[in-house]
Each structure stands twice: as C-alpha cells, then as structure tokens.
C-alpha positions in Angstrom: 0.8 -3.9 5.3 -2.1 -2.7 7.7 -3.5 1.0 6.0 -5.5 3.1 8.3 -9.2 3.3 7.8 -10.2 6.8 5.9 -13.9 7.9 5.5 -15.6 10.2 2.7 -17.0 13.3 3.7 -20.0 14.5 2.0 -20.9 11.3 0.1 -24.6 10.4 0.0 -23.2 6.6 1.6 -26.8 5.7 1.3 -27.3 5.3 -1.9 -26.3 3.7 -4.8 -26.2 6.5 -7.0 -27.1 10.5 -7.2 -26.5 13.1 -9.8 -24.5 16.3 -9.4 -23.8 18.7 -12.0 -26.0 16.3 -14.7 -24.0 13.4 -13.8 -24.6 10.3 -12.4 -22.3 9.0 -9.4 -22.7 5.4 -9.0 -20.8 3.5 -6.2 -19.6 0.1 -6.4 -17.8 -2.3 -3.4 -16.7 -5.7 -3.0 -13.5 -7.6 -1.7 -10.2 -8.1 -2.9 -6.5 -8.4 -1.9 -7.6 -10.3 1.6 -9.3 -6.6 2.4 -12.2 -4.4 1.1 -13.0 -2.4 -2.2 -15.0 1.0 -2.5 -14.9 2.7 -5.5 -17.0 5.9 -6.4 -17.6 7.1 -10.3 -19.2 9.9 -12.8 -20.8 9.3 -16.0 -23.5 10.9 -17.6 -25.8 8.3 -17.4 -25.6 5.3 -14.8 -23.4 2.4 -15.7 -22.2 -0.5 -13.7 -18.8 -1.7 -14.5 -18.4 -4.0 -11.3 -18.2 -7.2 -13.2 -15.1 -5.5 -15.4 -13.6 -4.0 -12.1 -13.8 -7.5 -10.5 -12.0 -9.4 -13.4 -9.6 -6.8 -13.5 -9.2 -7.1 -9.9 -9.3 -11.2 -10.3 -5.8 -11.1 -13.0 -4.1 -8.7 -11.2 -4.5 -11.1 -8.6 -3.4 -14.2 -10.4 -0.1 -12.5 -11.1 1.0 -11.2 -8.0 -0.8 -12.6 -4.6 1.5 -14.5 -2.6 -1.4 -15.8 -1.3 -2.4 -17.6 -4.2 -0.4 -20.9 -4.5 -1.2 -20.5 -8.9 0.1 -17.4 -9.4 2.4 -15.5 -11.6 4.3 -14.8 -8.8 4.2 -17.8 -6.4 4.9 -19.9 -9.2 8.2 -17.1 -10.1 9.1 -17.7 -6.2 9.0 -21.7 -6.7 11.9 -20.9 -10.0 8.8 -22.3 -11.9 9.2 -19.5 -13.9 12.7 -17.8 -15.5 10.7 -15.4 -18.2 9.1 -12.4 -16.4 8.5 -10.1 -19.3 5.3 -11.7 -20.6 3.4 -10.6 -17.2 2.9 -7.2 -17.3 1.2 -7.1 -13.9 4.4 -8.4 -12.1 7.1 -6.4 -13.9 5.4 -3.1 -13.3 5.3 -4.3 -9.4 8.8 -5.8 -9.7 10.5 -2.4 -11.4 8.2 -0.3 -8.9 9.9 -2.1 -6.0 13.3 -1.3 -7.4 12.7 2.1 -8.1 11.2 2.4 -3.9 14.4 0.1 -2.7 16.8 1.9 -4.3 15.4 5.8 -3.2 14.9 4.5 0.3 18.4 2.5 0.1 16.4 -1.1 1.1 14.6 0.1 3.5 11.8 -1.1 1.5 12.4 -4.9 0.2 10.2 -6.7 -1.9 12.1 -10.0 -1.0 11.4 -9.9 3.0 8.3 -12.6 3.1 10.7 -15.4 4.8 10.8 -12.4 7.5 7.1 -12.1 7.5 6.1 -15.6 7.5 8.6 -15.9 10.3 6.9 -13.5 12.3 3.4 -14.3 11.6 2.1 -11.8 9.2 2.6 -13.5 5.9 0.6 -16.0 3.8 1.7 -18.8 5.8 0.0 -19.9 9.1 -0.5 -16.9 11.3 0.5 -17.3 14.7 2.2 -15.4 17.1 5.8 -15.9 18.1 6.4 -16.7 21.5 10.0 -17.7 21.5 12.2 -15.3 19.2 14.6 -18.4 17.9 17.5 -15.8 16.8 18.9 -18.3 15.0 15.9 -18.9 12.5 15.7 -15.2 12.1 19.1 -14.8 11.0 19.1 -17.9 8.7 15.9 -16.4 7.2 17.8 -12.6 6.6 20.3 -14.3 4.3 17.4 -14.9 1.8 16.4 -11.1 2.1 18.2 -8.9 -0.4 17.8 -7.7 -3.6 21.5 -8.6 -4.3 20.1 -12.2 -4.2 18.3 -11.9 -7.1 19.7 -12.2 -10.6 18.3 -10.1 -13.8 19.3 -11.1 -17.2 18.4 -9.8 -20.7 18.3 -11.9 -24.2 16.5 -11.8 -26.9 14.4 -8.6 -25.5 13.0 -11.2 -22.8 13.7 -10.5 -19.1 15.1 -14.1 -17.4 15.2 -14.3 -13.3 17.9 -16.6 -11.4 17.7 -16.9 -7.5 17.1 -19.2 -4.6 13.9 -20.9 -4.3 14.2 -19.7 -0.8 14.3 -16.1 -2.0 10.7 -15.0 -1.9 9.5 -12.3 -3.9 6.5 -9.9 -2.0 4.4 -7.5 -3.7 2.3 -6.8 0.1 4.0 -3.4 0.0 2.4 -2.2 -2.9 0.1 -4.0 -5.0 -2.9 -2.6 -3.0 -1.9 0.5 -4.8 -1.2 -0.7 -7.9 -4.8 -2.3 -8.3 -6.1 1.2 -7.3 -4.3 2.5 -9.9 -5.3 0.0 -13.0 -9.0 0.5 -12.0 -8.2 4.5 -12.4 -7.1 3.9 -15.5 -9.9 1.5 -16.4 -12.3 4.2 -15.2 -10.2 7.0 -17.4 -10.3 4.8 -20.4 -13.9 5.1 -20.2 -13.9 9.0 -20.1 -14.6 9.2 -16.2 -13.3 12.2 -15.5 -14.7 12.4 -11.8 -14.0 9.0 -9.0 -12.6 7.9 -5.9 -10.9 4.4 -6.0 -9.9 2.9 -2.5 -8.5 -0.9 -1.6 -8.3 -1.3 1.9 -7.3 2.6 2.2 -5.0 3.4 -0.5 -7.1 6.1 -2.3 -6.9 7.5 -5.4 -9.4 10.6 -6.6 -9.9 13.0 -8.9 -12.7 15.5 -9.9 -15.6 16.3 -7.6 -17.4 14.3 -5.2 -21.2 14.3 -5.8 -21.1 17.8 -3.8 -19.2 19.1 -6.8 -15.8 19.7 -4.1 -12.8 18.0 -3.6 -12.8 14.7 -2.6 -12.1 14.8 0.9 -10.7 11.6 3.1 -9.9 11.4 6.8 -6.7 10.4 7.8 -7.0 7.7 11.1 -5.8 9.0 14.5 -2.8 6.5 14.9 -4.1 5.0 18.3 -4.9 1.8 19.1 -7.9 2.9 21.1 -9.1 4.9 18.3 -12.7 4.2 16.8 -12.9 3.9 12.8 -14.5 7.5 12.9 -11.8 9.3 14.9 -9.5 11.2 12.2 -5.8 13.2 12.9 -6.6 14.8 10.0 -9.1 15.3 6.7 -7.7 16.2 3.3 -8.5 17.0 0.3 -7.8 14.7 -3.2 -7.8 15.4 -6.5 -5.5 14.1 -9.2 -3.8 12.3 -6.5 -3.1 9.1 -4.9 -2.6 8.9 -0.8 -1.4 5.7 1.5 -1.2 5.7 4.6 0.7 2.8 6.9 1.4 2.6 10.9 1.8 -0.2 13.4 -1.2 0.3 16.1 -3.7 -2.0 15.0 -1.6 -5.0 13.0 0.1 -5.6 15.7 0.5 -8.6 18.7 2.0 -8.6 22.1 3.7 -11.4 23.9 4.5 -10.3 27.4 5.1 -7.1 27.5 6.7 -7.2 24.2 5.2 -5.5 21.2 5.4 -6.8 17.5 4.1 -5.4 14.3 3.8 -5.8 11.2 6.8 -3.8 9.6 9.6 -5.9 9.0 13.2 -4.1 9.3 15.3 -6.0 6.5 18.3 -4.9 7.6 17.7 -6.5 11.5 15.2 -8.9 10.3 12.8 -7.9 13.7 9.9 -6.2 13.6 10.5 -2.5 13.5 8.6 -0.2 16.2 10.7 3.1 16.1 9.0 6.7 17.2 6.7 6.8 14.2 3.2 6.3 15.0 2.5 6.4 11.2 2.7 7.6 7.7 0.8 9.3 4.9 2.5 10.0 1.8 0.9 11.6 -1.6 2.0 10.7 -4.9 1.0 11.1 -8.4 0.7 6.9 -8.4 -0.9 5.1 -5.5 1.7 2.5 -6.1 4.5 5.0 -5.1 2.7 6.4 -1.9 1.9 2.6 -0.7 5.7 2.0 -1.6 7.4 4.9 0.2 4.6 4.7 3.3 6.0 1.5 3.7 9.7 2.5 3.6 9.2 5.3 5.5 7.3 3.3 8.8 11.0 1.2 8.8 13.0 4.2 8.3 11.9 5.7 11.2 11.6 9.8 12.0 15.3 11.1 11.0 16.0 8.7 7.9 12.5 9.5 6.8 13.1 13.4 6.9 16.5 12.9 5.3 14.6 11.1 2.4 11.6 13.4 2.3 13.9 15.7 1.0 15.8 13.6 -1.5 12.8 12.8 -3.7 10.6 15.4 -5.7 6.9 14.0 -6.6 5.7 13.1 -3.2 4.7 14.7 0.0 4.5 13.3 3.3 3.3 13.4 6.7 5.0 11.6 9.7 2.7 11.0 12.8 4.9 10.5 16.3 3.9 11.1 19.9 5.5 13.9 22.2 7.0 14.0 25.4 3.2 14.4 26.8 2.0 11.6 24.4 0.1 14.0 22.4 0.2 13.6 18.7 2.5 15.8 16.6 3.3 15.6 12.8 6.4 16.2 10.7 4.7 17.4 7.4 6.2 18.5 4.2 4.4 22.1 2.3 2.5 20.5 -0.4 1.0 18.1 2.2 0.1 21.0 4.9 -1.3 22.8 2.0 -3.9 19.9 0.9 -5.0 19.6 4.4 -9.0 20.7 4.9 -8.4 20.5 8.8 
C-alpha cells in the first residue's frame, strides 16, 4: 500500500546528531520493506543502534514479507507450515488483521494478494493489465475471504488449514508494525524522546531536537504534487499516524485508471471519491490497518465507521464540486493539527 511522503519540520536534516535540552539526537536511515527507513532518537550521550534496528528489521522480515520466497509467511501460504504460534512476528500481524477485518466488516482483507498479483501490484511480476479477463478475476475472489481460512487450537498451539491458493498478505500493515517493534526497542532502552517512520507510517513521541512536538506534513493528495507540497502539518506525540491514497501507485490503460487498493468484495481496483486517508492511533499497526480499510470503504462507509470505533482519529481527503480539496475530519484529529 503506497503511503504519502511526510517531512519533519524543524529537524537539523543536516546532521547526524545535535543536542537539545543535554541530549543527544542521533538519526539513523536505511532501507527496508521494498521502501525507505528514517528514524530519529534521544539519549544522553550518542549511541548508534543501527546495526540492532537493522536485524530487528531483517526477522521481522523473514516472518512476514511476501516477498521473500523463505519466509514465515510464504512458507505458511505454501501449507508448509500448520503451527503458527511459535512466530510471534506473524500472529501479532495475523490477529491485527482480524481485529481491522472484523471492525471494518472485510473491507480490509489480509487474504486479497491473488487480487493484487492479478492486478499488478503484488510480489509477482509487475505489469500492467491491459485486458481485464473477468473471468480470472472472479476465479481469483473465491480464494479471498477470511471464511477460507481455518483456525484450530490443541495442546495451546495455534494450527492453520486452507487452500494453497489462499494467500495470506501482511502489505496492509506490517509497515506499521516494524515502526512499532523499533519503538519499543528504542523504549526498552529508556528513549523517551524519537520519531520512527517506514516509508511514511510514523510514530513519535517526546520533543524533536527544538524541544516541540514532533511535527509531520501530511502530502497534498495530487498526482502533480511535489514531495514538499503538504494538505496539512501535524503535530505527534505518543502517537502513531498512516496515511494511504491512490494518486501516485497508480496506472492507466486508456483512459481507464487503476490503483493500488483492492476492493475484496468486487475484486477491482477501488477508486471511490476519497483522495486519501490519515488515521491516528495509539499503534501504528492499527492506523496503517484502518487507513487501508478506510481508502476501500469509501466516504459514507468510512464516516459510519469513524464513529463505531473509539482509539482512533481520522481524516478523509476528497475533491469538491470545484475540485478543490476538502476534508472530513474527526475532533481529536482537527485538534492535533499545527496548520
């Protein structure tokens, strides 16, 4: 799922470290999850974990990348694997997805790759679809489901029965889940002040090296937009914020657009009113989650849910009659807005 580009205001980008308030900010980046790393961090002295963050980053990974033909979950999707309890990694993803499919009543499905790959935004070989064989679509829906997949307790282990065409897909949120494992890495070691972003979900509490708020610009949902153009800036702290639209993972054939959010339920591409989505939520796994339910949803099923579930706040990005941008936000987000 393509998250919008987001920028730190007031960060001194320019250097590796500075102090603030007799603390010592260091900044770390690198690549993970087919996408980009920046992470920002407080301790009283400089110390460079980047060699923990990376192994961290390097087992999460090996348990839930499609994308890697070895791991815990590829090898789960190939019925490999019937015992899912011993990988921690997965089962917190798995029981996240639940949790998001059942609040946003499967709008968000963790078992929609054959959909994905169909359409050319999935591990297999990207390319665009020029015929839509209707056919192949549906044949590839009746692998989508959550009802096709089987859950079975013994002995205190967890056993999984399905298809081997039944394809289990973390995409939705396991960029948030590895921001939140490196917060908690980073709390472990008494940070009490960082930013943690993997290809723009963002986490953040404390101050920046300004001593305020973290502060992150939300992307103007526009294809034409330049990487420094934001809708709007807000501020973070003790939070987590994804974001997730349609107008820059997308292709055209014709005059026919496609992106990248799958509709389960049609098995098509969904491009409904919603430009995009930002959602805060105590975990970043749970914003990536619902900003991903909420892009299918669309505006009124989105609203209807908004009000449903109590934790999270949301913004919803559409285009008026004039094609100016409006947004749909709930209080708590309005109230963390800087501009």
């Amino acid at each position: 799922m393509f998250k919008y580009a987001f920028l730190l205001l007031g960060m001194l980008w320019g250097c590796t470290t500075a102090v603030q308030q007799d603390l010592a900010y260091h900044r770390i980046e690198g690549r993970t999850m087919g996408t980009t790393y920046n992470i920002t961090y407080a301790t009283p002295t400089p110390l460079n974990w980047k060699n923990n963050i990376d192994s961290l980053l390097v087992d999460i990974n090996n348990s839930v990348s499609n994308y890697i033909d070895s791991s815990f979950v590829s090898r789960v999707n190939r019925n490999e694997i019937e015992v899912i309890s011993s990988d921690t990694h997965f089962l917190t993803n798995l029981m996240t997805s639940l949790e998001v499919h059942r609040h946003s009543e499967g709008y968000f499905d963790p078992t929609v790759m054959p959909l994905v790959n169909y359409w050319g935004f999935g591990y297999e070989k990207k390319v665009a679809v020029t015929y839509v064989d209707s056919i192949e679509v549906t044949r590839r829906r009746n692998y989508v489901g959550m009802d096709k997949i089987v859950f079975d307790t013994l002995n205190g282990e967890i056993y999984i029965r399905k298809d081997t065409a039944v394809n289990i897909d973390f995409g939705g949120i396991a960029k948030g889940y590895g921001v939140d494992q490196i917060c908690q890495f980073l709390e472990k070691k008494g940070c009490a002040n960082y930013m943690v972003e993997i290809g723009g979900e963002v986490r953040a509490k404390g101050k920046n090296t300004s001593g305020q708020a973290w502060r992150i610009g939300i992307s103007t949902p526009k294809p034409e937009a330049l990487p420094t153009d934001f809708q709007n800036v807000i501020n973070l702290d003790n939070i987590a914020m994804a974001s997730s639209g349609n107008y820059r993972n997308y292709y055209t054939v014709g005059e026919k657009m496609y992106g990248h959010e799958i509709n389960p339920f049609t098995g098509y591409p969904e491009m409904n009113e919603l430009l995009g989505v930002s959602v805060l939520a105590p975990s970043c796994i749970l914003a990536d989650g619902y900003a991903t339910a909420f892009m299918v949803m669309g505006m009124e099923r989105s609203k209807a849910l908004m009000e449903k579930i109590s934790g999270i706040d949301v913004a919803l990005y559409y285009s008026d009659n004039e094609g100016n941008i409006q947004a749909y936000m709930t209080p708590g987000f309005k109230a963390s807005l800087l501009r």
